[in-house]
N, CA and C atoms as an extended XYZ file, in Angstrom:
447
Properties=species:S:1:pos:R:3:atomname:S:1:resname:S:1:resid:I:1 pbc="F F F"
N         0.822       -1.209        0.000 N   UNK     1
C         0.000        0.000        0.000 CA  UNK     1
C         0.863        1.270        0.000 C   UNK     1
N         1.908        1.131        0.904 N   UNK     2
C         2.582        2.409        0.845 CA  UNK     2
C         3.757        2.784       -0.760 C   UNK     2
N         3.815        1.715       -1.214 N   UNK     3
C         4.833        1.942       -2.551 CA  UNK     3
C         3.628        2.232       -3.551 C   UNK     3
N         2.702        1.522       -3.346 N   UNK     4
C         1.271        2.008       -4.635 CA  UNK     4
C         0.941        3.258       -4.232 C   UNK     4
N         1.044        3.802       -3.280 N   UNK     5
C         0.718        5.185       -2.353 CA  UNK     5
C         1.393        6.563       -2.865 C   UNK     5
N         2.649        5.887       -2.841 N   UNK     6
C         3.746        6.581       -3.445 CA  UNK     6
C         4.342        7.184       -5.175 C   UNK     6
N         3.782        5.729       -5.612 N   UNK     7
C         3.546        5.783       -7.388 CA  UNK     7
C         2.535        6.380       -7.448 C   UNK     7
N         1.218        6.397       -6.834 N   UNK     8
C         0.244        7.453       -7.165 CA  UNK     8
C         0.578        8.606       -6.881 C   UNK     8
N         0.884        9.310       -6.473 N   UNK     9
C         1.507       10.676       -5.773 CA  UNK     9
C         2.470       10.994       -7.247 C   UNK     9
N         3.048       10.150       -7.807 N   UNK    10
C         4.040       10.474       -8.750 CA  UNK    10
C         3.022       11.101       -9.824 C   UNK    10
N         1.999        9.518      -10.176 N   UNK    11
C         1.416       10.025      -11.555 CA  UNK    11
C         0.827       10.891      -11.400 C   UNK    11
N        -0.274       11.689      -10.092 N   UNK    12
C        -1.169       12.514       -9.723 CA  UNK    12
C         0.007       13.620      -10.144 C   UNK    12
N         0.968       13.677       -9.517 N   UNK    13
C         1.740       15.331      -10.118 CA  UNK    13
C         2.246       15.294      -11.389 C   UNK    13
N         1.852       14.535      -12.160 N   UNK    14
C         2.642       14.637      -13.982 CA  UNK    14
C         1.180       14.771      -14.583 C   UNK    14
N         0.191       14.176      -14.121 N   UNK    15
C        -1.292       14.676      -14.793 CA  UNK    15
C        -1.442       16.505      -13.916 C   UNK    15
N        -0.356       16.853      -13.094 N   UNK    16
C        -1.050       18.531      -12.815 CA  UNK    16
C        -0.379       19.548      -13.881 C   UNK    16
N        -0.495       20.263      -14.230 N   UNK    17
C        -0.209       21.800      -14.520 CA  UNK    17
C         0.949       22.873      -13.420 C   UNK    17
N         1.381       23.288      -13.742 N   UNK    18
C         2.154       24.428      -12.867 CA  UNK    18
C         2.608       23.556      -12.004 C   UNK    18
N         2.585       25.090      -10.223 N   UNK    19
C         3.523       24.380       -9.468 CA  UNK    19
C         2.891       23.249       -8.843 C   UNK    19
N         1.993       22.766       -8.848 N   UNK    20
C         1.295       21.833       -8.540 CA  UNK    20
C         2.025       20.349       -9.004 C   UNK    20
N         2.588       20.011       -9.984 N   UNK    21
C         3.635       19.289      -10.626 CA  UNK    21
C         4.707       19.107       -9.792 C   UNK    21
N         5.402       20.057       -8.617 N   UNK    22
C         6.633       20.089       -7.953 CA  UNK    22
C         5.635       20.252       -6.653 C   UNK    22
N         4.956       20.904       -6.073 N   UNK    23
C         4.087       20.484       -4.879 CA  UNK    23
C         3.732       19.780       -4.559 C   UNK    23
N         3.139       18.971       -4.825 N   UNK    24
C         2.328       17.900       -4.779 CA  UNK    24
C         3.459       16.937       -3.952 C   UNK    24
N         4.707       16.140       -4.796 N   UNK    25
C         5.755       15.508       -4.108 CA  UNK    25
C         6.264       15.826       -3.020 C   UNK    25
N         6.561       17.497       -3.345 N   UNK    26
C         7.405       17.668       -2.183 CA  UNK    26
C         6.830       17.963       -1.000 C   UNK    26
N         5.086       17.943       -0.755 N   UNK    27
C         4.438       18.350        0.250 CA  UNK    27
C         4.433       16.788        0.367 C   UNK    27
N         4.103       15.497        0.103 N   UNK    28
C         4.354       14.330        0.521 CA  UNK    28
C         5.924       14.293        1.859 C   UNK    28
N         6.782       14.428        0.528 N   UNK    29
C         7.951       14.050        1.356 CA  UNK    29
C         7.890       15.109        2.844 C   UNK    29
N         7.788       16.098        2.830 N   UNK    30
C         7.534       16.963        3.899 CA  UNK    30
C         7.194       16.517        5.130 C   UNK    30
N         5.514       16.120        4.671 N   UNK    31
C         4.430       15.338        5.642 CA  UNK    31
C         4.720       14.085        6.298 C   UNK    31
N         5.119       13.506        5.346 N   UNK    32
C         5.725       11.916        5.449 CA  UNK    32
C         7.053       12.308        6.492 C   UNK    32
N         7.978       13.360        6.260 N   UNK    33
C         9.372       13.443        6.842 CA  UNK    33
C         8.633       13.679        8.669 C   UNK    33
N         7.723       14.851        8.659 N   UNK    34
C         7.200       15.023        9.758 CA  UNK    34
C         6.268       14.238       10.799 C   UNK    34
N         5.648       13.024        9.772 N   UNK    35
C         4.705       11.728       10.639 CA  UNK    35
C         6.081       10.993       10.975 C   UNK    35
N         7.227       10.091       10.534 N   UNK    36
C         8.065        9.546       10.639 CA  UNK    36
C         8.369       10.318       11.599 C   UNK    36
N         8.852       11.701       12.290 N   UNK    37
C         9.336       12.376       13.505 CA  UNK    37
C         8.331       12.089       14.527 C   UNK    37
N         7.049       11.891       14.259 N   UNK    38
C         6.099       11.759       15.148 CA  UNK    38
C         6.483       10.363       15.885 C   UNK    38
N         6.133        9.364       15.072 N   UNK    39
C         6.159        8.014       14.771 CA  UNK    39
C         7.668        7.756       15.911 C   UNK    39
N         8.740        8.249       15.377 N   UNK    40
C        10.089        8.023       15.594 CA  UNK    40
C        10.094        8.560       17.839 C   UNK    40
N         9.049        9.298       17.874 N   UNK    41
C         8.996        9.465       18.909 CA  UNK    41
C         7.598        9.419       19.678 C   UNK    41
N         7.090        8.251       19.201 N   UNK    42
C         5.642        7.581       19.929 CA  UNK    42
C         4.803        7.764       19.732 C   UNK    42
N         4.842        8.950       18.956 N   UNK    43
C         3.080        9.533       18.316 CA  UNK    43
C         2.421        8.624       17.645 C   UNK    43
N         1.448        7.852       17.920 N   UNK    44
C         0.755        7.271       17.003 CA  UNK    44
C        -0.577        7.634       17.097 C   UNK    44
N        -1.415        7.547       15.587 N   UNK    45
C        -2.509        7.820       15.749 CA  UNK    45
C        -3.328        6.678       15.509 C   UNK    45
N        -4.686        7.034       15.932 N   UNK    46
C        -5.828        5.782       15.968 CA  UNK    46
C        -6.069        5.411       14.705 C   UNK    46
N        -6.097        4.200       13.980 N   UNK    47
C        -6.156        3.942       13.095 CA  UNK    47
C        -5.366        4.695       11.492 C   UNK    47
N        -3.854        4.468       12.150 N   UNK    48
C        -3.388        4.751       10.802 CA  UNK    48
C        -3.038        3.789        9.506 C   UNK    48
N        -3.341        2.736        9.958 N   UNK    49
C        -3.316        1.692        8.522 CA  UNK    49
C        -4.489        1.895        8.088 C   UNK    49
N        -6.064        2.206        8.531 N   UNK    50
C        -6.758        2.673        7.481 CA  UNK    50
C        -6.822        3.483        7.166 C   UNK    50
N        -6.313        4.802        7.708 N   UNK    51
C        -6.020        5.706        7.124 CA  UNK    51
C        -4.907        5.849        5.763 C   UNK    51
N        -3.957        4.877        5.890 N   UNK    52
C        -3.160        4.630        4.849 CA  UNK    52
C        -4.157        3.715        3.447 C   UNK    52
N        -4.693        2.690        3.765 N   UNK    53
C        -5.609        2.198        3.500 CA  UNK    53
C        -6.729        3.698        2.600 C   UNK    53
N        -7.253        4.193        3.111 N   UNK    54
C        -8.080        4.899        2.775 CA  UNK    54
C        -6.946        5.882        1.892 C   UNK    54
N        -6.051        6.333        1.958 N   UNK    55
C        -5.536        7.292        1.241 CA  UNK    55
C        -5.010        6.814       -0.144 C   UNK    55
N        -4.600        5.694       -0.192 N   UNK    56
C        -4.673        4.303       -1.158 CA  UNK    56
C        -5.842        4.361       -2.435 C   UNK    56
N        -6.995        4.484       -1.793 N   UNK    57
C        -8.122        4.427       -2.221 CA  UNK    57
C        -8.516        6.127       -2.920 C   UNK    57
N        -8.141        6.668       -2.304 N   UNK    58
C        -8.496        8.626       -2.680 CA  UNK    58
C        -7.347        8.851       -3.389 C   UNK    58
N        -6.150        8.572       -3.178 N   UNK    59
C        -5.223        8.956       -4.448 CA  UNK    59
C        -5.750        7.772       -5.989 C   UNK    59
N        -5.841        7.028       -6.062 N   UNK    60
C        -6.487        5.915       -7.121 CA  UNK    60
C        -7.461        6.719       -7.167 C   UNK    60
N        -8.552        7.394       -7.101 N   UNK    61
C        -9.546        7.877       -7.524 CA  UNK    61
C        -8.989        8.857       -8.239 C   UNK    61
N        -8.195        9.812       -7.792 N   UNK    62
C        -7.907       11.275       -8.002 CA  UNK    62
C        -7.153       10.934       -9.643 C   UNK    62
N        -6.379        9.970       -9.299 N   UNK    63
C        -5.328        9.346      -10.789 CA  UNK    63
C        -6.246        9.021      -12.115 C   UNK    63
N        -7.497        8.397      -11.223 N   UNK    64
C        -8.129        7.557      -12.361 CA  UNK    64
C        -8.990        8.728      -12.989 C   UNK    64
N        -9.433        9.828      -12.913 N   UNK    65
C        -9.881       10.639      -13.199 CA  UNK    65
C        -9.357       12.233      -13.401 C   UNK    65
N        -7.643       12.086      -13.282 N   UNK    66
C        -7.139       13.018      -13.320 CA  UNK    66
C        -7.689       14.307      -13.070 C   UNK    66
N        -8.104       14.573      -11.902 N   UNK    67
C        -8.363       15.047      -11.114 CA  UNK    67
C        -7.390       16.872      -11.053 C   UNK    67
N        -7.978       17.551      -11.097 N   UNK    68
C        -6.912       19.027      -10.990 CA  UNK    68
C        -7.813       20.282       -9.902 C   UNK    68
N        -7.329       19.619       -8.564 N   UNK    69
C        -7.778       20.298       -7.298 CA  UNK    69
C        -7.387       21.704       -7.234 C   UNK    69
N        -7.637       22.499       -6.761 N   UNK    70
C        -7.320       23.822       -6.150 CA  UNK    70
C        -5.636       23.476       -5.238 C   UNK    70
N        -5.032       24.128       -5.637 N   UNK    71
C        -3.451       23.944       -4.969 CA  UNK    71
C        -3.549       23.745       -3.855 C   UNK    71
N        -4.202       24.113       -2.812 N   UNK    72
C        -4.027       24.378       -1.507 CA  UNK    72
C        -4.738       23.057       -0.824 C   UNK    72
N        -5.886       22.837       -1.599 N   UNK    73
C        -6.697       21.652       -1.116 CA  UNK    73
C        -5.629       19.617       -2.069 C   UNK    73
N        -5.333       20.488       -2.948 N   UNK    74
C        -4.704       19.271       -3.106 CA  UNK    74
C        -3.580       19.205       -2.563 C   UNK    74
N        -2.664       19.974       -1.941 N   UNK    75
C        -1.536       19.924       -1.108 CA  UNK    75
C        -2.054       19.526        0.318 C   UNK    75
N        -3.149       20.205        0.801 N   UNK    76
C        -3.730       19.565        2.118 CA  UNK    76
C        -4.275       18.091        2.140 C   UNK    76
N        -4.581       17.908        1.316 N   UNK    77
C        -4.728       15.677        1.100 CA  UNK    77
C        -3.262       15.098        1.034 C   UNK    77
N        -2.525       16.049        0.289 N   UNK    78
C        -1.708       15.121        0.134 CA  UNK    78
C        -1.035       14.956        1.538 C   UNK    78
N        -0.583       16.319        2.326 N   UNK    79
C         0.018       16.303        3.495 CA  UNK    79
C        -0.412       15.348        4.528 C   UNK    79
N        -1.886       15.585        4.414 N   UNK    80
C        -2.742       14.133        5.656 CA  UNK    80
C        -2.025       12.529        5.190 C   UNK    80
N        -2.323       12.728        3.632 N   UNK    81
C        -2.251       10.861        3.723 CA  UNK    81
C        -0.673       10.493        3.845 C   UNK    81
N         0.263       11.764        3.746 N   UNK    82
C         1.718       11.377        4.192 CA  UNK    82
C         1.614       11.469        5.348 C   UNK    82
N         1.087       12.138        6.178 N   UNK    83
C         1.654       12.251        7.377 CA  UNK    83
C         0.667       11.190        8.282 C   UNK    83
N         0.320       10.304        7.683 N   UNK    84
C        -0.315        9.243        8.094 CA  UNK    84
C         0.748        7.625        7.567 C   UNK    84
N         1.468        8.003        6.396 N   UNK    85
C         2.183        7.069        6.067 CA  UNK    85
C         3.734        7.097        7.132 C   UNK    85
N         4.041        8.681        6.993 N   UNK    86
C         5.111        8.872        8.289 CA  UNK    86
C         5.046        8.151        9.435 C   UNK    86
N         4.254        8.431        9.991 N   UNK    87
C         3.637        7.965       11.468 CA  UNK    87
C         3.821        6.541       11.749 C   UNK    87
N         3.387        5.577       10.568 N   UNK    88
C         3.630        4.409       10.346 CA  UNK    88
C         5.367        4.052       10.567 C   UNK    88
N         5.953        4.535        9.018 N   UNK    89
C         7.290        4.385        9.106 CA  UNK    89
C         7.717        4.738       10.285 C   UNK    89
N         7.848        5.573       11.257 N   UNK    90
C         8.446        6.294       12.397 CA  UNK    90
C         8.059        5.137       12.950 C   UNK    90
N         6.908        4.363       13.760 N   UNK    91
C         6.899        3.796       14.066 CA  UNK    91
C         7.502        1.975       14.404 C   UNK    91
N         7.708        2.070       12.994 N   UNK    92
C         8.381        0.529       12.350 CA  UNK    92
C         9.487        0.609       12.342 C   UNK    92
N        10.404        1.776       12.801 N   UNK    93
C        11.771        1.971       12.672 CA  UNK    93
C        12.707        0.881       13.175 C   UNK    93
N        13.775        0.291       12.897 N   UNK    94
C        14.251       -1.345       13.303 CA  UNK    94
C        15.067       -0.897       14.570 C   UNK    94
N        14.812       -2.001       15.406 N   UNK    95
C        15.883       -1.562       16.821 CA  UNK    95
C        17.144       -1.354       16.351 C   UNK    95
N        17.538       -2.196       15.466 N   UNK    96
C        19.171       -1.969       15.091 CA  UNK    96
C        19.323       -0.640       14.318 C   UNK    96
N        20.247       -0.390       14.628 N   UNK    97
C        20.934        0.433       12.980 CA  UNK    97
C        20.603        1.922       13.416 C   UNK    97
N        20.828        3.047       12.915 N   UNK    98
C        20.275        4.592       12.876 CA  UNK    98
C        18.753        5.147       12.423 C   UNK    98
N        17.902        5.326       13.090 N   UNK    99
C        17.218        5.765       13.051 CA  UNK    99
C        16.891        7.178       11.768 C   UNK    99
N        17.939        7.863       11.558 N   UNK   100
C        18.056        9.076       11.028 CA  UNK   100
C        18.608        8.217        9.836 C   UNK   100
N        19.405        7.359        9.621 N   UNK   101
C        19.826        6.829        8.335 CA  UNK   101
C        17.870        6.033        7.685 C   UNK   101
N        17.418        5.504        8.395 N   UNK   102
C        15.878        4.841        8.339 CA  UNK   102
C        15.028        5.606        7.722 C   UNK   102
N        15.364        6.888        8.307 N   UNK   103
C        14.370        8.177        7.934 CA  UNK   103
C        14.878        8.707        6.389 C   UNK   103
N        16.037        9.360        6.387 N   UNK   104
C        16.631        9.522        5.429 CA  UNK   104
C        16.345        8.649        4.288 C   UNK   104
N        16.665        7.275        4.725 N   UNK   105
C        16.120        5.588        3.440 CA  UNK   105
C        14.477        5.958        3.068 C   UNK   105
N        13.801        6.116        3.832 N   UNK   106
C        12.636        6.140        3.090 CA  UNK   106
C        12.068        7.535        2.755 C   UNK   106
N        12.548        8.770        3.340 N   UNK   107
C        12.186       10.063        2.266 CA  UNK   107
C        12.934        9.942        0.929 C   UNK   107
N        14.226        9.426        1.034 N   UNK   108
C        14.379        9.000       -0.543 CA  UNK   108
C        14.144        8.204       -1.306 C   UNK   108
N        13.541        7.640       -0.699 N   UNK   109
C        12.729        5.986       -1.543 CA  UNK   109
C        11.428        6.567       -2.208 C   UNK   109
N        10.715        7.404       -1.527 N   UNK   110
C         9.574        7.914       -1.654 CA  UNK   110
C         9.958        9.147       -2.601 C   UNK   110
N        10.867        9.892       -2.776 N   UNK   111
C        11.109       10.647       -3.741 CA  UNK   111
C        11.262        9.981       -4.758 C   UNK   111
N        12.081        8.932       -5.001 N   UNK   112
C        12.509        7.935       -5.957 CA  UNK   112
C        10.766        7.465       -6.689 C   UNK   112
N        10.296        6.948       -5.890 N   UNK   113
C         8.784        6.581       -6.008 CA  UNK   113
C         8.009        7.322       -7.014 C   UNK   113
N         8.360        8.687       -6.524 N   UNK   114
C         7.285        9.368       -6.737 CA  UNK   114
C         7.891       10.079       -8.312 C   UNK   114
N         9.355       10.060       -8.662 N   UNK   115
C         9.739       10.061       -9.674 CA  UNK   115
C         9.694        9.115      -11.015 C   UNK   115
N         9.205        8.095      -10.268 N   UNK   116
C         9.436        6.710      -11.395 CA  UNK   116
C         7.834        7.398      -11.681 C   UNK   116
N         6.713        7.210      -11.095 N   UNK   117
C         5.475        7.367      -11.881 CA  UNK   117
C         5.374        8.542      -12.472 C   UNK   117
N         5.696        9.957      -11.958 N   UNK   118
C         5.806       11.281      -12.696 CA  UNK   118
C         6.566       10.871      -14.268 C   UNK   118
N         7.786       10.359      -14.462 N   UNK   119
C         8.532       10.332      -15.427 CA  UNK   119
C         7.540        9.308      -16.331 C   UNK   119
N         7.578        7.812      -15.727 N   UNK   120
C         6.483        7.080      -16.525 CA  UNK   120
C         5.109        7.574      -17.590 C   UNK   120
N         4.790        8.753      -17.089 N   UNK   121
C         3.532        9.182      -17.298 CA  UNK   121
C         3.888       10.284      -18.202 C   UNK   121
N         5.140       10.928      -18.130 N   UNK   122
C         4.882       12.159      -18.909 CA  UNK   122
C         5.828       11.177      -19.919 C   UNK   122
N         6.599       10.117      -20.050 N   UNK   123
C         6.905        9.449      -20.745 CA  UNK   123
C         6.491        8.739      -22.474 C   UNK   123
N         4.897        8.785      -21.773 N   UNK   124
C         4.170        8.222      -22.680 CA  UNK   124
C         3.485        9.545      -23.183 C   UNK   124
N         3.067        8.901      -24.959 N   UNK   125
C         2.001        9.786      -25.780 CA  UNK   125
C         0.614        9.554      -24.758 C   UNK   125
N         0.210       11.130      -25.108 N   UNK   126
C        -0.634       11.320      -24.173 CA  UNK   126
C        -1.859       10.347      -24.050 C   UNK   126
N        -2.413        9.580      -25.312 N   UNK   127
C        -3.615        8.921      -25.401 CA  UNK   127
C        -3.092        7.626      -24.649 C   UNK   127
N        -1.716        6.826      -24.338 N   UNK   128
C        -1.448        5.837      -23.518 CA  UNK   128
C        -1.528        6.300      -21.691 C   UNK   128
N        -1.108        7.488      -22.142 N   UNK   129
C        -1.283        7.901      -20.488 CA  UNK   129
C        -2.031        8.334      -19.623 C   UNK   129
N        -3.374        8.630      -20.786 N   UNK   130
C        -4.572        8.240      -19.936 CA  UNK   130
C        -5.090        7.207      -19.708 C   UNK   130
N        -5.048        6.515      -20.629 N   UNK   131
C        -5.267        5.093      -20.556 CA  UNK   131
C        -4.435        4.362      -19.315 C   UNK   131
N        -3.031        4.751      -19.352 N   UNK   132
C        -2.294        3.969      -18.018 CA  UNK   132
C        -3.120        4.911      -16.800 C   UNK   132
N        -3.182        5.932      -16.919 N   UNK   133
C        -3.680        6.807      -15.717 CA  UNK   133
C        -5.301        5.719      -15.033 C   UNK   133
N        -5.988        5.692      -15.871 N   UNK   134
C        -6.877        5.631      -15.598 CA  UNK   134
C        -7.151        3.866      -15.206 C   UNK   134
N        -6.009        3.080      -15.966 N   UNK   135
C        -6.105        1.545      -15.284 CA  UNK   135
C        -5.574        1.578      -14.163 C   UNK   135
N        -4.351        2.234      -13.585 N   UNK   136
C        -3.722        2.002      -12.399 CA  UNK   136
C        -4.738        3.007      -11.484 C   UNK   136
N        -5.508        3.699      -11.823 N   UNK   137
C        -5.569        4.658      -10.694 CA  UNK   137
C        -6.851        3.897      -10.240 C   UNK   137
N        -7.402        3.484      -11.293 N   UNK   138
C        -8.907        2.370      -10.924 CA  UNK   138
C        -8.603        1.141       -9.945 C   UNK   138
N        -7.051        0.748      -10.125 N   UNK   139
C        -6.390       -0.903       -9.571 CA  UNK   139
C        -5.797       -0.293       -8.356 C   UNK   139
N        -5.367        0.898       -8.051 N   UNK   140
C        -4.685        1.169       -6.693 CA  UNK   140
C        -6.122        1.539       -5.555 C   UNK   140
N        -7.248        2.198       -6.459 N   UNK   141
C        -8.114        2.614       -5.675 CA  UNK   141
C        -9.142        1.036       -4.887 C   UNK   141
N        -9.126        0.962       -6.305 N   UNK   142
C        -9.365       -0.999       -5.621 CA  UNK   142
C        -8.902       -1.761       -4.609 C   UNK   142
N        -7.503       -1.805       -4.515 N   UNK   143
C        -6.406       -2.032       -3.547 CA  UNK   143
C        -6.719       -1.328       -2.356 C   UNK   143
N        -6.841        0.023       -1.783 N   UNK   144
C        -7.009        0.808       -1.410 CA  UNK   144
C        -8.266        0.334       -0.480 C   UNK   144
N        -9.384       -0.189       -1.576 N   UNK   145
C       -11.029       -0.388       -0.744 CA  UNK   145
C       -11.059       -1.993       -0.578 C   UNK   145
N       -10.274       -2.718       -1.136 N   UNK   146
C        -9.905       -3.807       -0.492 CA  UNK   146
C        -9.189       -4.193        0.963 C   UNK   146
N        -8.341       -3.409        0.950 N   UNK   147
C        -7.487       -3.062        2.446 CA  UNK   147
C        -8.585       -2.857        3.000 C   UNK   147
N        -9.537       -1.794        2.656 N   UNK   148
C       -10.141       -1.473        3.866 CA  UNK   148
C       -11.000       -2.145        4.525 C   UNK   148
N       -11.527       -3.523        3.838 N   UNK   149
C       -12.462       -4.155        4.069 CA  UNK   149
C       -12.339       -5.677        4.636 C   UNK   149
């Protein structure tokens, strides 16, 4: 859920316009950097696997319908469902090893992530990339309402 989470976040900012294209990611990694601080120091919230779960499901919608929110409101979803995926990671952090190297591993994994579907998408002629837009964003949102159930 969280790597399909992550590829959606990619393709959702290569189907936007403007700065919304470079927002979108970097308000993830942000959110995500700041739940992982939570996480990393006990914060957990009530039900954040369905909340991950559910955000699964609302980014797959947003993809499959390429979706073009108001900046502020689509930066505010995106920040919740990272900082719900953070929280997680922070939490799962391994007894061994650095903590800050852990953190570091997965804000760049998740940049990485979120680059492979952005590039994928603007990759393709546009009539394949709605077409990919709209199968994966239908199969993650699926995924998404499957988890939840």
């Amino acid at each position: 859920d969280h790597l399909l989470a992550m590829l959606a976040v990619g393709l959702w900012a290569a189907q936007q316009q403007g700065a919304a294209r470079w927002a979108l990611p970097l308000t993830f990694v942000g959110s995500l950097l700041l739940g992982g601080l939570f996480g990393l120091n006990g914060v957990a919230f009530a039900g954040v696997e369905s909340a991950i779960a559910a955000s699964l499901l609302a980014l797959g919608v947003l993809v499959a319908v390429a979706a073009r929110l108001p900046l502020a409101l689509a930066m505010g979803l995106t920040a919740l469902f990272a900082l719900n995926h953070g929280v997680a990671h922070g939490l799962e952090v391994p007894a061994l090893g650095s903590a800050w190297a852990y953190v570091a591993g997965f804000c760049l994994a998740t940049l990485a992530l979120h680059t492979a579907g952005y590039a994928l998408l603007q990759s393709l002629p546009s009539r394949a990339a709605v077409w990919l837009s709209r199968v994966t964003g239908s199969a993650f949102a699926g995924t998404g309402l499957w988890l939840l159930t």
